[in-house]
N, C-alpha and C positions, 0 to 999 in steps of 0.2 A: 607520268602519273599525276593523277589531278588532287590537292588535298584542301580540301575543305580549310576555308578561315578559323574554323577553331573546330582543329578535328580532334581536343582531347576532351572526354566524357566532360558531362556535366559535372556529375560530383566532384570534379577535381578544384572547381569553385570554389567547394566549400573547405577542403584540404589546408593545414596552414602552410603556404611556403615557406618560410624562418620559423626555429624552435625558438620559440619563446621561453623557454623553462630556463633558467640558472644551471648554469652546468656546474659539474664537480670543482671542487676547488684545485683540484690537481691537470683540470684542464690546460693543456698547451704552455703549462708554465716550466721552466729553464730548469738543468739540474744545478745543484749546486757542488762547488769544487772540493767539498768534502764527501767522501765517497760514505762515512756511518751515516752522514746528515740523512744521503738518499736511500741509503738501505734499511735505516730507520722510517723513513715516510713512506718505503713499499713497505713495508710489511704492517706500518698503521693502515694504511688503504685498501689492499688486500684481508686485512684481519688475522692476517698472521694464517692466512692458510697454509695447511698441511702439504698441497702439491704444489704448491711454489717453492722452488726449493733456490736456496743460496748458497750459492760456494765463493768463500776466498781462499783467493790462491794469490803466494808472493812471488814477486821475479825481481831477476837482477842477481847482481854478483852478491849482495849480501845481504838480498832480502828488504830491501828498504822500499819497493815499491810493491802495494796493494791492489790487486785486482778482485772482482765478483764476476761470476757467472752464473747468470740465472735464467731458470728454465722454469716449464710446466711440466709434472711430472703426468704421465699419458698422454701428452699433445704433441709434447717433442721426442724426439728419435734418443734415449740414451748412450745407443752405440756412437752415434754420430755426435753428441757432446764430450763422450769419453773420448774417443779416437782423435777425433779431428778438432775438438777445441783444449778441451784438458790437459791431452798429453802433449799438444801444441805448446801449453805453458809450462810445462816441465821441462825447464831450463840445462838439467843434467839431462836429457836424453835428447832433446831435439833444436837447441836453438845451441850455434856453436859460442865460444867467446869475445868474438868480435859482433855479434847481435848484443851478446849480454853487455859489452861495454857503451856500444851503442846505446839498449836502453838507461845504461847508468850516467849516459852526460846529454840525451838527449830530454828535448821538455816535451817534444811529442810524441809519445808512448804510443798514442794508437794508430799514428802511419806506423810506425816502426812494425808493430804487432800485425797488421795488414801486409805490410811488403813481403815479413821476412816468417812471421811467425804460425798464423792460421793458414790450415791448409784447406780450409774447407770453400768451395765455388762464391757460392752468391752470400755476401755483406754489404752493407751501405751503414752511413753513421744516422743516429739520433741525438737529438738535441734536448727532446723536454719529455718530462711524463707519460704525457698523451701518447704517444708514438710510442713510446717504452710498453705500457701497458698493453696497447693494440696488439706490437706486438709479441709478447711476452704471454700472450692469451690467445694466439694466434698459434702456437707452435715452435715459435723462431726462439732462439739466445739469445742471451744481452751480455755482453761483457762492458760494465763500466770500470773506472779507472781513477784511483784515488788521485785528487788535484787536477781533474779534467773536468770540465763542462761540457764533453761529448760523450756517446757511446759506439759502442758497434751492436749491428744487429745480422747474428749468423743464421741461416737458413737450417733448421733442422726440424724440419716437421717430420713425421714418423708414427702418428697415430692410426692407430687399428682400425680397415674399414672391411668392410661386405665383401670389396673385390670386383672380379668382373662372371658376373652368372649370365645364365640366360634368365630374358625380360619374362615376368610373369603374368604381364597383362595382352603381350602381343606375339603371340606364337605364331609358329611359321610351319610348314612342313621340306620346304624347300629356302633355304636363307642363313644368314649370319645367325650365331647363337649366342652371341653377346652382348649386352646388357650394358646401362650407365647402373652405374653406383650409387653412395653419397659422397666422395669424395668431387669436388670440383675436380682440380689436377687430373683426374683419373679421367674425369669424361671427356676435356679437353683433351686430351689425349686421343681419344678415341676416338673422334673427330679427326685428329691429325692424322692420326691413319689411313683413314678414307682419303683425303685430298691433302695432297702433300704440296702443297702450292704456297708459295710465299707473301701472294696477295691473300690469304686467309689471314684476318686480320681479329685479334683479340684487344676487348677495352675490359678493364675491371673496375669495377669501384663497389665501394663498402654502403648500406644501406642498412639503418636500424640506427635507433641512437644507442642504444642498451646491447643488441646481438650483435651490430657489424654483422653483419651476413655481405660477403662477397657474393658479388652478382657480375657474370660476366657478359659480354658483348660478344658476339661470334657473328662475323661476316665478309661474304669476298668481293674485297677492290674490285672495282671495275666491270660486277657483276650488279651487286645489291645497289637499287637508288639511294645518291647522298641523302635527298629529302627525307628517304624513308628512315637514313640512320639517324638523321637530328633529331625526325620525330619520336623514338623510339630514346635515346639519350635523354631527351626536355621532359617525357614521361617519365622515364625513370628518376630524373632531376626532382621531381614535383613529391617526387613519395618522402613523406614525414613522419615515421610512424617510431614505435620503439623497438620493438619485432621485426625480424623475418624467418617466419621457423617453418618454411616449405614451398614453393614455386608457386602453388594457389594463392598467398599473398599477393605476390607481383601479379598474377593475373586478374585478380578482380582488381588492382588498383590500376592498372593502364589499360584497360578493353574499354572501347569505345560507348557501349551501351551496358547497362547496369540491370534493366528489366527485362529481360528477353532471356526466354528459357535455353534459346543456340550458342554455344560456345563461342567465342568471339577472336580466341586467343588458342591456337592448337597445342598439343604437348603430347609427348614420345620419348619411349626410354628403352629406343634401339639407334642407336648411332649410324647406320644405314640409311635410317630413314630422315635424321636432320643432316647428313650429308647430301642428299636428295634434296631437299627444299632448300639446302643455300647454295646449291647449282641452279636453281631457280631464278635466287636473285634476292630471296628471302633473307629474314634476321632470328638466330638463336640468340635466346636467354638462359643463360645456364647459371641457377643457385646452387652456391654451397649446402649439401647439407640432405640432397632431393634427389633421386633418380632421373625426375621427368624433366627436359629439357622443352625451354616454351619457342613454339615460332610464329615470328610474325609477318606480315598478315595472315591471315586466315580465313580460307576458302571454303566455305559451305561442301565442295565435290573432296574435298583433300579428309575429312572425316571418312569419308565413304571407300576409300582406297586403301588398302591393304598393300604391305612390303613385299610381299609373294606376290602381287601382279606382274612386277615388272622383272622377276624371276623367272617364270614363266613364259612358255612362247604367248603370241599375240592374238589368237583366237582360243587357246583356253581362259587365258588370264580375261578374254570382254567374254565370255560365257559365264566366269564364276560371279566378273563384275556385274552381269546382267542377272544372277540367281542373287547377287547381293542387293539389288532395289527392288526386286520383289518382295525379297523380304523385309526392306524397309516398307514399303506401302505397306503388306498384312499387319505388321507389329502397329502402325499407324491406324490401320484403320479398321481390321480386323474385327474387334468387336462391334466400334460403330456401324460396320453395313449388317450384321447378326440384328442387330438392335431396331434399326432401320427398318427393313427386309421385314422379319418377325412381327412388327410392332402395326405400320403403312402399307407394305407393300409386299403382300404376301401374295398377290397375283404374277409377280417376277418369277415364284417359285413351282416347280412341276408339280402336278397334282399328288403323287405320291410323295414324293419327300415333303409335301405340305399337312397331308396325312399323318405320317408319320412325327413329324414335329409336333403337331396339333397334340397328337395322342400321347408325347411325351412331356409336352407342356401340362396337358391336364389335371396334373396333381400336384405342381407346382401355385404355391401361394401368393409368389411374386411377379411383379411383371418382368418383364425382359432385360431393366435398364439395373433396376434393384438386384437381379440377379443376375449381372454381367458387375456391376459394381463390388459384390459382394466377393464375386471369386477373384477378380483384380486386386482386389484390398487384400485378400488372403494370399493370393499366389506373391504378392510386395514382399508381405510382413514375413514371407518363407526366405523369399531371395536375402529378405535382409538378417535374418538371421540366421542365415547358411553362411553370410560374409564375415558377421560378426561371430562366430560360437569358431572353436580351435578347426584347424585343419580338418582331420582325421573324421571328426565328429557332423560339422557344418554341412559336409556331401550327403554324409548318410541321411542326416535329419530332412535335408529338403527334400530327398527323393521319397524318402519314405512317407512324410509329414505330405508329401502332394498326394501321393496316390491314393493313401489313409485317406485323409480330408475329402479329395475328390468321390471318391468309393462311397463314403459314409454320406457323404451330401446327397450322390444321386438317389442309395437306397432309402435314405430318410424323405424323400421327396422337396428337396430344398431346392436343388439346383436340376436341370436338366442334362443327359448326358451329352446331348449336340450344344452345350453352353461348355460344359468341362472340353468338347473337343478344341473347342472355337478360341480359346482360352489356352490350351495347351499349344494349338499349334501359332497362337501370338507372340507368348513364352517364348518358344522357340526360335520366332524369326527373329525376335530381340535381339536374339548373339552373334546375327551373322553380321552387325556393325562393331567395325574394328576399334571406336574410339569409343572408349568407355563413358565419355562426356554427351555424347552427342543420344550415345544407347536412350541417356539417363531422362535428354530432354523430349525424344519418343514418348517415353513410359509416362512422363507428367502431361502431355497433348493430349494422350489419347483417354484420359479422364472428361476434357471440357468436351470433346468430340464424341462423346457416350451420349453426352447430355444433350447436345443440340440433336443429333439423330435421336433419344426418345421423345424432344419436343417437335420438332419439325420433320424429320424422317431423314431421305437422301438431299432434298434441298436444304436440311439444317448444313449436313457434312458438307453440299458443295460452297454453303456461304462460310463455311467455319474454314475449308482447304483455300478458298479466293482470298480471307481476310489472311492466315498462314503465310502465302506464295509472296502476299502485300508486304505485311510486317519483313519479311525475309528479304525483299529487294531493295525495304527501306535501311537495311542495317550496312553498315559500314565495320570495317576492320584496317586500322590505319590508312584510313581515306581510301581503300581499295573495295569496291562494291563486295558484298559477301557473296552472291551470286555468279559472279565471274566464273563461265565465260557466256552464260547463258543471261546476264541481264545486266551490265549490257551485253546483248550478242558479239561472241570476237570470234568467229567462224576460224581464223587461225590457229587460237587457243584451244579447241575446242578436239583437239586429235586427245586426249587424255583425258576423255569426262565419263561419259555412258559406257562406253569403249575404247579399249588402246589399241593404237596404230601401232608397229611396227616401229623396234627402234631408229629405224634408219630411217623411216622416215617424219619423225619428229624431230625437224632440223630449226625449231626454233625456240625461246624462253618465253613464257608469259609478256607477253606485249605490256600489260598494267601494272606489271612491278617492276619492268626494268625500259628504257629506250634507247641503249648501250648495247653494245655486246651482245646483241638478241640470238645469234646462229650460235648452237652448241655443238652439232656435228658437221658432214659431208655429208649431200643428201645420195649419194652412189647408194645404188641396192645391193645387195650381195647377189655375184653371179658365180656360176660353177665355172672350174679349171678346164681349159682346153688341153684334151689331150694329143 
């Protein structure tokens, strides 16, 4: 893979690398070896919240040494503090009399309490505020320890999420019916299901000065370009913000072009299908917090693919592929050539249904582009508040609120009814793009593409389609042409774009994101049994 000397956007220039701001004064500073000192100075920092809750509890033979345990209450798991930390300290039920003596001449209390005492898996120690805080707001326990300048931190998250549903933005008829969450853990998860491989490699780290939002790295050794992962880390490195409260953060801060209506940065919140793209060679980004899991790079034809292709045998799956670029062209251009057509070049059209046009135009007051403009802006403002108004409600209003509107528009002589069809059946091909991002930057094209076809006609739309094609081969997505495999041409890549070939014989990776490992199968065709 080839990457540009400075393949991260521009705006990242102006980005600050270092916080400059003053941090808290409880930043990364030490505890100290009185244990009221520091429970005094949470609960001044905290403000004495209500869900922070403190428990001391004494151990030892005669009570002489002081511990706390402190948690969030709905972040952390209660059962799993009571159980496995609490009753851990209850010296009368579970720790026998040579522990207890042990704690009573020993000065290190919290090996002791580690070795013999908590039974709970994952602890490590902390040493200062910052890290207490983290993570004490994070889910986990703290157990500090009067006369100690360390802590322990127990693992008990246990907060209430969603689960696993099926996804509501990519349905399938044929496919897995499970869904990412908002939990991280959960999705990684879900992930790991799919490819059970030990070179599937996870990196985390925390991003926001104020959220901490965990943001994970998901990629397989030996598949995915190193290049690709540094650049993909040094981006994430760069982000400086105080926020992260959704994946679309992360994406408009590392996508390579900022002005361009194409998605630049993919994202899917079916686990299927980012198992699929890191057998590729690709990189998932997975936020706390977000269902949609982001990959990168991202391929201009990988919008246009649906999870049920490759479900499917291999000549239904390139026929539905083939009824889904037609419907991208109509939704694209659909009104522009009505406009056009109507407007220039109405010798294209057979003399009768020129007639009949003619004779239905006639009592309309607008011209062609005004009332192709006007039912777009209306059929918007329905879609968008069909998404916006409740459930139950939203369906009914747009079906109803289109055919109303349409109906009332033709009999009042506003719009034409071969303008409401033209219109309807655009609407339509809009849905059969699987990525909701990509649907969106159709819908905003095909407004400047009205306009050059009622300025110019069909040479407006061919110079407005040749300036598109342009913009489109100049855009990059982590140094990876966004046109691949069609610009540059990789005739090898190219079994998986208009049409899919047959899994057996798609025996190789994407050539431009990986130069490793490229054979994924045996290329053997499947033959029948000799009897």
């Amino acid at each position: 893979m080839r990457f540009r000397k400075r393949s991260t956007p521009r705006k990242f220039n102006k980005l600050p690398v270092q916080n400059t701001e003053k941090k808290p004064t409880h930043s990364g500073e030490p505890f100290s070896a009185s244990l009221g000192q520091n429970l005094q100075r949470i609960r001044q920092t905290v403000g004495n919240s209500t869900d922070i809750i403190i428990r001391e509890v004494r151990i030892g033979k005669d009570g002489d040494q002081i511990i706390a345990i402190l948690y969030t209450d709905g972040l952390a798991d209660k059962n799993i503090v009571s159980d496995f930390i609490m009753e851990s300290m209850m010296l009368d039920n579970s720790l026998s009399g040579d522990v207890e003596s042990r704690i009573q001449t020993s000065s290190n209390v919290l090996q002791i309490l580690k070795d013999y005492a908590l039974t709970i898996g994952d602890i490590h120690d902390i040493t200062d505020f910052e890290n207490l805080y983290n993570a004490l707001l994070s889910g986990d326990a703290v157990i500090l320890v009067d006369g100690q300048t360390q802590g322990i931190v127990a693992s008990a998250r246990g907060w209430k999420d969603r689960g696993v549903s099926e996804p509501a933005s990519e349905n399938v008829v044929r496919g897995p019916r499970e869904g990412f969450s908002e939990t991280l853990r959960t999705n990684t998860a879900l992930i790991r299901r799919k490819i059970k491989d030990p070179n599937l490699w996870l990196e985390t780290k925390q991003i926001g000065r104020v959220t901490k939002t965990d943001v994970a790295v998901m990629y397989i050794k030996g598949i995915a370009n190193d290049k690709l992962v540094a650049e993909v880390h040094e981006r994430l490195n760069r982000i400086d913000v105080d926020g992260i409260l959704e994946s679309g953060y992360i994406e408009e801060l590392i996508q390579d072009e900022t002005f361009t209506p194409f998605p630049t940065v993919y994202n899917s919140e079916r686990p299927d299908v980012i198992a699929a793209e890191l057998l590729e060679g690709k990189i998932a980004i997975l936020v706390d917090g977000t269902p949609y899991v982001l990959i990168v790079p991202a391929l201009f034809v990988s919008f246009l693919h649906a999870a049920e292709d490759y479900y499917q045998r291999a000549d239904i799956s390139s026929f539905i592929r083939f009824l889904r670029y037609i419907g991208v062209f109509i939704s694209l251009l659909g009104p522009s050539l009505y406009v056009a057509i109507t407007t220039f070049h109405q010798e294209m059209l057979p003399t009768s249904l020129l007639i009949g046009l003619a004779a239905q135009r006639e009592a309309v007051p607008f011209p062609a582009f005004i009332e192709a403009l006007m039912m777009e802006l209306t059929f918007e403002i329905l879609r968008e508040a069909g998404v916006r108004m409740p459930k139950y409600i939203g369906a009914a209003v747009s079906i109803v609120g289109t055919l109303v509107i349409g109906q009332a528009a033709v009999q009042a002589g506003i719009i034409s009814a071969a303008m409401v069809i033209v219109v309807s059946i655009t609407a339509i091909s809009s849905f059969v793009l699987p990525a909701y991002n990509m649907s969106i930057a159709f819908r905003m094209l095909r407004f400047p593409l009205m306009g050059l076809a009622a300025s110019f006609g069909l040479f407006g739309i061919i110079v407005g389609g040749i300036a598109l094609i342009l913009h489109m081969c100049s855009l990059r997505s982590f140094g990876v042409p966004y046109m691949t495999p069609f610009a540059p041409l990789v005739p090898s890549d190219s079994k998986d774009t208009l049409f899919r070939l047959p899994h057996w014989m798609m025996i190789s990776r994407p050539r431009l994101l990986n130069q490793k490992n490229v054979n994924r199968r045996n290329s053997t065709p499947p033959r029948k049994s000799r009897e």
